[in-house]
N, C-alpha and C positions, 0 to 999 in steps of 0.2 A: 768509804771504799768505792761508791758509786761515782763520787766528784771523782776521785782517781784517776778510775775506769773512762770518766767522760775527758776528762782533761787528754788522756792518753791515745784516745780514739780521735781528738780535737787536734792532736800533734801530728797523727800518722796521716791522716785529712791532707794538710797541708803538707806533709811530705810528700805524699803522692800527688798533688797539682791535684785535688779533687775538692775543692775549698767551693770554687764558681758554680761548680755543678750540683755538689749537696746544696748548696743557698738556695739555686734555681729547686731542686726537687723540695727543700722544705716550704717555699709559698705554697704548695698544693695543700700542706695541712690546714685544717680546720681550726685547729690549736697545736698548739706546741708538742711535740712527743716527738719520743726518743727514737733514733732510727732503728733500734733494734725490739722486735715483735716478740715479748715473752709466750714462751707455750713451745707447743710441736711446730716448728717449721714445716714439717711438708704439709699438712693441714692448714696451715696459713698459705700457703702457693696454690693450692688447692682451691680457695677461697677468690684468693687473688685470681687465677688464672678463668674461674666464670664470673667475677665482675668483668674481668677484660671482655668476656665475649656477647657484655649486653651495654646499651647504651641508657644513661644517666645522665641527669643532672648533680653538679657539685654541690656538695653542702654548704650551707653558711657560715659564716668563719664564728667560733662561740668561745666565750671563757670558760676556763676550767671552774669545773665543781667544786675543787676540795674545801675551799673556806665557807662554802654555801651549804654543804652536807654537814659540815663542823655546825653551824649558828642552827639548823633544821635540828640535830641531834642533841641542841641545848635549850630546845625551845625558842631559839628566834625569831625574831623575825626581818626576812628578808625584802630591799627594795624591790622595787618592781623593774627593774632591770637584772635583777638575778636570776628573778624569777623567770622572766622571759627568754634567760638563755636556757633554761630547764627546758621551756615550753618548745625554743627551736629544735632540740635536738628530736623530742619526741614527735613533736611534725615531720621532720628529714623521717624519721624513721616509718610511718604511716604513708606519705607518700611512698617509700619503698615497697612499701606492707600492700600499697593497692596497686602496684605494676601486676600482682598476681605470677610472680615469675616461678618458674617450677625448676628441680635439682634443688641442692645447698644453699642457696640463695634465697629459696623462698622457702623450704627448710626452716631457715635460719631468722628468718622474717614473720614466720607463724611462731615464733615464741614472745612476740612483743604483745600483749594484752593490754588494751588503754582502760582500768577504771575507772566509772562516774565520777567519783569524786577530781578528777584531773580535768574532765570535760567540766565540770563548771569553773574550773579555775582558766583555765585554754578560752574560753568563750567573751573573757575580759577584755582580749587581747588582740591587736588589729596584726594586721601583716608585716609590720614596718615596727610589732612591737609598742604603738602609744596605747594609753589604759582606754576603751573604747565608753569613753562618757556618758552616750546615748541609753546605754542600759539603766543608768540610776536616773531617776526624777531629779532628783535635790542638784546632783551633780552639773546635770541640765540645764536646769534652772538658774544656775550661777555663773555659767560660763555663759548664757546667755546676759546675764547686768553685766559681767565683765565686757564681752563686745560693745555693749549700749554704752554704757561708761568714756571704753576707748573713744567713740565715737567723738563722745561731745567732746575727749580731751582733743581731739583732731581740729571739732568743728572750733574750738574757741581759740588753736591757736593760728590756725586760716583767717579767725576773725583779728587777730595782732597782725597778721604781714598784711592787712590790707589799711590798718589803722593807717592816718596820715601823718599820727604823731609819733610812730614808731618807725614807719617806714622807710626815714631818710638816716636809720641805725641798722639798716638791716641789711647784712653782704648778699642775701641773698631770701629769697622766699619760701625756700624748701623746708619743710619740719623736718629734724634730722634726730637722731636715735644713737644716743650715745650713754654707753655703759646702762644700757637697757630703759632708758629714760626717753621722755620726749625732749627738744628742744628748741630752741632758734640760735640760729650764727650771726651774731651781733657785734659792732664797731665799740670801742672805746667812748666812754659818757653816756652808756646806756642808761644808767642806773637814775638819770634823773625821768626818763618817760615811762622804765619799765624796772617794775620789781618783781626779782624773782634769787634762784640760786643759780650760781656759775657751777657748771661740773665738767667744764676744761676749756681748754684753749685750741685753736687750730694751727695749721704752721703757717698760715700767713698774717697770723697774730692776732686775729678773731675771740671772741668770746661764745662758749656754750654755754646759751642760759636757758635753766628750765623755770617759765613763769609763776608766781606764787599761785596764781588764780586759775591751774589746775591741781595744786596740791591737794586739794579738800578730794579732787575724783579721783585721785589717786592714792589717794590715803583710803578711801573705799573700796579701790580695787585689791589695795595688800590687805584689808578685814575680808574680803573674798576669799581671796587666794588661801589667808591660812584655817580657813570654813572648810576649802575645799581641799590642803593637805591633809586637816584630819581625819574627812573621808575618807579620802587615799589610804590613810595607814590606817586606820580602820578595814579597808578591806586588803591590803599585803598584811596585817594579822590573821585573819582570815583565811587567806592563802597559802600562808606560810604554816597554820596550823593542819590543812589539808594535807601540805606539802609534806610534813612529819612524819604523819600518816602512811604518806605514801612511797616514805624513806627505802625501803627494801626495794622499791620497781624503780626510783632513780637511781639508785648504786647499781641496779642493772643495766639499763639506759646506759650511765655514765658507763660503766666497763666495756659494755657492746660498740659505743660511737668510739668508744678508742682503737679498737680493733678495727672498726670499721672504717674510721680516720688514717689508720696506717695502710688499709689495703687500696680506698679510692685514690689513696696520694701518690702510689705509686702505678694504679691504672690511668690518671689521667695524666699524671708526669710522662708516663712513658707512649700515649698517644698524639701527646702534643707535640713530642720532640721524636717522633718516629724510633721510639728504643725498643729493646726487646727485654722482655721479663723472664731473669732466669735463675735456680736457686743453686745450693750449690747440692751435689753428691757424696755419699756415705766411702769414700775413698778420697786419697791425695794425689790423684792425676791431672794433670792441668792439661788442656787441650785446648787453643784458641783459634778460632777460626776466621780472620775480617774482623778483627775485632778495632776499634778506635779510642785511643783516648780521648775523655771529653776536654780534655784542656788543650786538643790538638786540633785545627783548621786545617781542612783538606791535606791531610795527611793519607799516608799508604797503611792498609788495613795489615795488620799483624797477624803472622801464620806458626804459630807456635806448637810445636807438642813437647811437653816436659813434664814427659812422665817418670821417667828416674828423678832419684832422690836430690841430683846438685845440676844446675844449670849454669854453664860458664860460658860466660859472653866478652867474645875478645875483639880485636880491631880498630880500625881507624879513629882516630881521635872526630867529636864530635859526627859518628858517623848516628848516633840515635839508642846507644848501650842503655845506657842511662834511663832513657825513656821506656828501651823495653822490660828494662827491671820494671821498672812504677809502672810500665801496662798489665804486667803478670801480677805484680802485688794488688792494685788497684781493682784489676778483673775479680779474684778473692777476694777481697774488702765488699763490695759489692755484690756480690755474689751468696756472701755469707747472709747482706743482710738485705738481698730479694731488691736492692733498690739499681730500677731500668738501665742499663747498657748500649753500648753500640757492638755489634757483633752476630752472627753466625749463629742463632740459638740451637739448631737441627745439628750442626754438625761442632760444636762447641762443647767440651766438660770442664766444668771447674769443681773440684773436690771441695771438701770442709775439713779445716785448719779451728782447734782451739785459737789462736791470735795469730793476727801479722804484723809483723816486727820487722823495721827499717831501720839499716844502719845507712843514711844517705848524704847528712848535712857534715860539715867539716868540725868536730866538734873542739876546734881550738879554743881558750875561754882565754883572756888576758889579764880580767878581774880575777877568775880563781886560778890563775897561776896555773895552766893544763896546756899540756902541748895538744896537738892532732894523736899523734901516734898515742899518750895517753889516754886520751879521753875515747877512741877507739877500744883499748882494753877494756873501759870500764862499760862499755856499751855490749861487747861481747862477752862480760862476766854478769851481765841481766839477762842474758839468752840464757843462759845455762841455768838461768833460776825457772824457767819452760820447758812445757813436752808438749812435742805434738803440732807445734808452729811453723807457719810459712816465714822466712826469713828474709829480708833481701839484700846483700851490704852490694853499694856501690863504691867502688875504688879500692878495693879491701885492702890494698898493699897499702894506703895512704898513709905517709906521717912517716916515713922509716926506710932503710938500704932495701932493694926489692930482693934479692936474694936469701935476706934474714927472714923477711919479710915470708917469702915461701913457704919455708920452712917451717914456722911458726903456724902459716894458717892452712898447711895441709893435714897438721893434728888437729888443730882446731877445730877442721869442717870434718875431722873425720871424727869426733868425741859429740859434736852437735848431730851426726847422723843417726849417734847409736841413742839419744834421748829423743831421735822421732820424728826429728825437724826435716825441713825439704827447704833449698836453699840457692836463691839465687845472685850469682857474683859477678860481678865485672872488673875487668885488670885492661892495662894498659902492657902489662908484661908478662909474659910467655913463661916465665920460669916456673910460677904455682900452676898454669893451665896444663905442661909438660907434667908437673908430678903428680897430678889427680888423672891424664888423659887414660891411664892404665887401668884405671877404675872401671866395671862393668857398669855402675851406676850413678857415672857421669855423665853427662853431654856437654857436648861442645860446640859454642855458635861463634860467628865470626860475623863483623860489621863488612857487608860488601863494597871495595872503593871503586869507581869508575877510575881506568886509569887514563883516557882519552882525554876526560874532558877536567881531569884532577878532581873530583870531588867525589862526596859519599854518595851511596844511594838510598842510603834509607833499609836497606835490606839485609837479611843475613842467612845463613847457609848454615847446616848444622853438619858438624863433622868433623869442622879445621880448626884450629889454631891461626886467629887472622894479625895481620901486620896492623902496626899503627900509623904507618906512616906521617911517622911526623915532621920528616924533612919537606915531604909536598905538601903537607899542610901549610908549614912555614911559609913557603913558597905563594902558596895560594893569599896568602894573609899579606904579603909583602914585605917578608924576607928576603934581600936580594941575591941573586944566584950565586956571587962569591963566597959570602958565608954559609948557606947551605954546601955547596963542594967541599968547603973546607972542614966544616964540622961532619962530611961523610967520611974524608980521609984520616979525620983524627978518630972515629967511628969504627974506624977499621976494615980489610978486608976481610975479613973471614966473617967477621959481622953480616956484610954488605951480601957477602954470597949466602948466608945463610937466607937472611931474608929476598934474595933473587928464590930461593928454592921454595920459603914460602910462597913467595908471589907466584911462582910456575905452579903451584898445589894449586893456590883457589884459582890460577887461570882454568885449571886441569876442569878444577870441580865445576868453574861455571859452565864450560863448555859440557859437561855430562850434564849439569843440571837443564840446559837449553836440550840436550840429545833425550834426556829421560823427558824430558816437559812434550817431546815432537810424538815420543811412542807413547807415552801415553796418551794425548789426542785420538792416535793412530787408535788404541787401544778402546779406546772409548768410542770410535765410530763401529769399529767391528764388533762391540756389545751392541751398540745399538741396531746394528743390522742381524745380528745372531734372536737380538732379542723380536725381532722383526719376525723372520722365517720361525724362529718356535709358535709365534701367537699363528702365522698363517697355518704354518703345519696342525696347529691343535683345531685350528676352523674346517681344514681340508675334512682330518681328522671325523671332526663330530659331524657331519655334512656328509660323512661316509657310513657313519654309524646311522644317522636318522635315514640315510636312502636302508641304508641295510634293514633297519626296524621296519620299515614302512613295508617293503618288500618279502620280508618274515611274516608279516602281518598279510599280509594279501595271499600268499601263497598258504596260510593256515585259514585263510575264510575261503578257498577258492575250493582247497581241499574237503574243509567240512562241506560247501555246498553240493560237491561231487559225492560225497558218503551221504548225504543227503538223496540227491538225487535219485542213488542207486537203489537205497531203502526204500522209494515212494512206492506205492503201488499202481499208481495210476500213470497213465502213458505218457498224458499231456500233463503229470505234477513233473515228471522227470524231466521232460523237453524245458520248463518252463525252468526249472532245478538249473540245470545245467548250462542254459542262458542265463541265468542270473552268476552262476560261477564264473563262463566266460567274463562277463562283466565286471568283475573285480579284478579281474586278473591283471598286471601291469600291462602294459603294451608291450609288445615283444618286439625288438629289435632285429630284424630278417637281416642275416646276412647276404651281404651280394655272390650268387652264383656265376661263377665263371662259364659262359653258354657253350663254350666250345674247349671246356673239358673232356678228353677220349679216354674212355675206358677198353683194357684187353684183358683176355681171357688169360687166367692166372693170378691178376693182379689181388692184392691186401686192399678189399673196400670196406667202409662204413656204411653200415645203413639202419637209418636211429640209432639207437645204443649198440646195436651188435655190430661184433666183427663178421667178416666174411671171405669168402673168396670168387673170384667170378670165374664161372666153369661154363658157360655160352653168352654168346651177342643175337642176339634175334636180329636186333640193328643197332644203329646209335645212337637209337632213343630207349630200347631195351634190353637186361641183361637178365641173365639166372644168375641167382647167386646161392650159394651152399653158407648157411647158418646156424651154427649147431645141429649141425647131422640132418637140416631141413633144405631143401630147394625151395628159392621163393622169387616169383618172379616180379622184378620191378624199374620202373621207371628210373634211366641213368641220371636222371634229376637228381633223385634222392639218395645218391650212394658219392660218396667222399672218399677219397685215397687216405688211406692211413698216415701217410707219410707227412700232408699237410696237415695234420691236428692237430690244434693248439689247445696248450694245458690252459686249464681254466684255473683260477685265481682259487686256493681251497675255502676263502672266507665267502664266495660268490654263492649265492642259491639260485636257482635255474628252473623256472617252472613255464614248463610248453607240453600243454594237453592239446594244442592241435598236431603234435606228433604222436601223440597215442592213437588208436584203433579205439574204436568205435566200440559201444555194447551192442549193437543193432548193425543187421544189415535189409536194406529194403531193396528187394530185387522184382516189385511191381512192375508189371509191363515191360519186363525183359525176358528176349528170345533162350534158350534153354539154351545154347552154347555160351550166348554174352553174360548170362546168368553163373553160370559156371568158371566162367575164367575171372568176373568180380567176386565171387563166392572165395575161388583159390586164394586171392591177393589177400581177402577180408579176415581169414580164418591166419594165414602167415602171419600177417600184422598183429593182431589177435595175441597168437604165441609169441611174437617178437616182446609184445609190450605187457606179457604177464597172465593176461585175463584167462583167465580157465572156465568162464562160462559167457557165451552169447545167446544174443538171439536172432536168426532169423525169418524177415518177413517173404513168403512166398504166395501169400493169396491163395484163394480156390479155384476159380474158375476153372476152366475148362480141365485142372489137373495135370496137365502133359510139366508146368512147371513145377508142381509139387513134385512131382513123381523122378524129374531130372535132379533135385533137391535132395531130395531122397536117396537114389543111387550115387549119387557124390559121395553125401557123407559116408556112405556105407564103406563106399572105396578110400576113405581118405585115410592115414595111416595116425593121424595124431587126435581122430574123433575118437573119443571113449564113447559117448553114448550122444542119443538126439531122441525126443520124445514131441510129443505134441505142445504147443505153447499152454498155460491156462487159460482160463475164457477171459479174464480182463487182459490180456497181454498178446492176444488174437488169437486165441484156439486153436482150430485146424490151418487155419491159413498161415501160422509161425510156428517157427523148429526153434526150442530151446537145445540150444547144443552144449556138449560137458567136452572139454580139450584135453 
């Protein structure tokens, strides 16, 4: 069943032009195996795709085990070239074992354990494979008389080409080595100066003769040699009894380098030839993206999606039908069994298909008496013996009237849908494409012709029903224009228009497809500028957020150091308190004051946080103003028109303590009226900005200013109480006052 299997996989190979390209990816193996990886496939991609991402050297090319495992499991004993191919694999695999690689890979490489007993067998054995002499004495020993031996057989017969009685027999002076012998090339009538054996002739009708008068060193060198094969098999007995021993880690070995054999051959296939490594997926959607056939030299990359169940490819003769059937089947061939592509991998799916099945070559037979149109039936009564298959027929109407023809294969392809199959056709004629087009789970492609320059282009449109044009083919081929005309008029008109109406269709389509190709561009630059302004906006953004945090942050340490300050108890902790708060605080951004803003009595003014009204002008540098039922007199500096307030932003915090009022007032060394009109402004601001307790400083001395301090507060309408400061806050010389 296996021959079967391979036989059948060896035919579809070669239907799809994929023959050159499998040969080229099987030199990569090491030994022979099968293209398909028994086990879990995605676990072998898996494998596959991190050998891909480290680099290696390739393994040795080795024979297979199985007759070698057979002779070990009967007690054999194996040459020492058998052995040695045991010994390469488990080398390849130790040097893997010491790259130290981590993931799957080294995983996978920590399960190889080398046994003593293996290392004294491995340690016989030189690089290149000869049995390593030097280790035995005796072995030594003999191969050293063998050299000595040679030697003389060299020196005596240097001493014949210089003899004088030989010399004038002798074509030439060289000792010459024939059928593993020494020699001389000698004339005709040797025999009377020189006795020996002849063991051939040359072509210029010479004699090789090997002298009697080294046979005696030579006869000693074969009692050597089978001294030293018995050695030899003396220790491949030895070896091979080891080897038996160690039967259960080479059936491992062996199993592992197979695996391992299927994955490097298709990571270095596919790096030498620039492919891409793709498996397929757990559905039946085909999607191809740039994909190339390898049987195809600078050709145009294929842009497929064929995701419904039947794909029907119509149009111009030799426009490349044909080939994109074998690119879709070929892709899934491939695909199923993980081996490197040309193609699109990112944007590319190929489903998994139980088998794919080609109906492509003309199956007329002459020996077995089969027409085309029969041996087609018989090709599509083997489909139906499957489920679950990618299919491909090319020409499918072949061998018969195209109209019967229709008919027949619109049940057909509709009896192969419902056992599972997915299927792709190509016609030459319109009539079956017409009776499936109704299908929701059809598609339909067309071969593109250029009609300027008469030829195909290689490409195809999905949607139409395309012309064959086979009068311009004719044409193009060197048909002369009379017979073409003629066979359009015997063609008919209504024919003629018919296909006028297709050619106006794909003219239609190409021109949307050139219109959709323009908006899409278009489409794709205003993502990328769209996708441009969101990255900016999200920087704006977080660039908005960190000033906000950072300014959250300053105005919560500026504040704690303020509730600090006011707690201290000591004069110069607060002063020091409150310098340090200033300090944190952001810089504050002053706006510009318009200098030759006029204020009039009446007007809606700001000043600080409160509203007001201005009920006198002193001048026009000072106003009264009325602020919650308070008169307070202030600098037209500080007072703004309602009317130009700008709303502040609600996500904005806003912190300015050099518009608050003071906890202290120091009215040291002021005359009792200038004393009193800073005291007024101090006490306003004071209630403007909240504070319900200050303090203060008027000093002792002489009294006249305490006592004017004194009678203020008394008269002032918004003092609750004012007592004497306590002694660290200046005693008698400051007024704690209650607002």
């Amino acid at each position: 069943m296996r021959v079967d299997n391979n036989q059948r996989i060896d035919t579809l190979i070669n239907q799809l032009d994929l023959s050159d390209h499998i040969a080229l990816f099987k030199q990569f193996f090491s030994r022979e195996n099968s293209l398909y990886i028994e086990g879990d496939q995605e676990l072998h991609y898996r494998y596959i795709k991190a050998l891909d991402a480290i680099e290696f050297k390739a393994p040795p090319k080795v024979a297979d085990f199985t007759n070698s495992k057979l002779h070990l499991k009967k007690q054999g004993v194996l040459p020492f070239e058998q052995i040695f191919e045991i010994i390469k694999v488990v080398r390849y695999f130790r040097y893997f074992k010491n790259k130290n690689l981590e993931g799957i890979i080294g995983e996978w490489m920590e399960k190889f354990v080398i046994e003593e007993k293996f290392l004294e067998v491995e340690k016989y054995f030189t690089h290149d494979g000869k049995f390593d002499e030097n280790l035995d004495e005796t072995l030594f020993g003999l191969s050293a008389r063998i050299k000595e031996h040679k030697a003389n057989i060299s020196s005596s017969l240097k001493r014949l080409t210089s003899s004088q009685k030989i010399s004038p027999y002798l074509i030439d002076a060289q000792v010459h080595l024939v059928n593993d012998e020494e020699c001389l090339l000698v004339r005709g009538g040797f025999n009377h100066v020189l006795k020996g054996a002849m063991i051939g002739r040359s072509s210029s009708g010479g004699f090789y003769v090997s002298p009697d008068i080294i046979l005696k060193t030579k006869e000693q060198i074969r009692y050597i040699n089978e001294e030293r094969e018995a050695i030899f098999y003396t220790y491949a007995k030895e070896f091979s009894s080891k080897f038996a021993e160690l039967l259960p880690f080479i059936n491992f070995a062996d199993k592992e380098f197979t695996k391992f054999d299927n994955y490097q051959a298709r990571v270095l296939f596919a790096k030498s030839r620039d492919l891409q490594l793709i498996k397929s997926k757990k559905d039946a959607k085909i999607i191809l993206d740039g994909f190339i056939h390898p049987a195809l030299h600078h050709a145009k990359p294929i842009h497929v999606d064929f995701s419904k169940n039947i794909l029907m490819i119509t149009g111009v003769n030799a426009g490349g039908k044909t080939m994109l059937l074998k690119s879709i089947l070929s892709a899934a061939f491939m695909a199923k069994y993980i081996i490197p592509m040309k193609l699109n991998e990112h944007k590319s799916h190929i489903g998994n298909f139980k088998q794919v099945l080609a109906i492509i070559d003309d199956p007329q037979n002459v020996k077995n008496d089969i027409s085309t149109f029969a041996g087609r039936m018989q090709e599509f009564s083997k489909i139906f013996e499957h489920k679950d298959a990618l299919v491909g027929v090319d020409e499918i109407e072949l061998g018969t009237d195209s109209d019967e023809a229709a008919a027949l294969f619109k049940v057909i392809l509709d009896e192969l849908i419902l056992k599972g199959h997915k299927i792709v056709v190509t016609t030459h004629h319109k009539r079956l494409a017409a009776l499936m087009a109704d299908r929701d789970d059809v598609e339909l492609m067309a071969a593109i012709y250029d009609e300027q320059n008469r030829m195909p282009t290689y490409e195809f449109m999905h949607g139409i029903i395309g012309k064959s044009y086979a009068f311009e083919t004719a044409s193009r081929y060197g048909i002369s224009n009379k017979i073409v005309q003629e066979a359009k008029i015997l063609y008919g008109d209504n024919s003629e228009k018919l296909n006028l109406l297709i050619e106006r269709g794909s003219q239609l389509e190409r021109e949307l497809k050139q219109k959709h190709k323009k908006v899409d561009e278009k489409l794709q630059e205003l993502e990328v500028k769209e996708r441009d302004l969101k990255e900016e906006r999200i920087q704006i953004f977080e660039e908005l957020q960190r000033e906000k945090n950072a300014l959250k942050e300053s105005y919560k340490i500026a504040i704690d150091e303020a509730k600090n300050a006011a707690r201290a108890g000591d004069m110069k902790a607060i002063h020091r308190a409150m310098n340090e708060a200033n300090k944190k605080l952001p810089p504050e951004k002053k706006e510009k004051v318009n200098q030759h803003v006029e204020f009039k009595v009446g007007e809606n003014v700001k000043y600080h946080s409160k509203k007001g009204v201005i009920i006198a002008m002193k001048d026009k540098n000072e106003a009264i103003v009325e602020v919650d039922g308070m008169r307070v007199r202030v600098k037209t500096s500080q007072l703004k028109h309602t009317q130009i307030i700008k709303q502040k932003p609600t996500t904005d915090v806003k912190v300015n303590v050099q518009r608050r009022a003071g906890l202290k007032c120091d009215l040291h060394g002021m005359r009792a009226e200038e004393a009193t009109e800073v005291l007024d402004k101090f006490i306003s601001d004071a209630l403007i900005n909240g504070w319900d307790e200050v303090i203060v400083y008027h000093g002792i001395g002489t009294g006249k200013l305490s006592y004017a301090v004194k009678e203020f507060l008394k008269a002032h309408p918004k003092v609750k109480k004012f007592e004497d400061a306590p002694q660290h806050l200046g005693g008698f010389g400051a007024k704690l006052v209650t607002l």
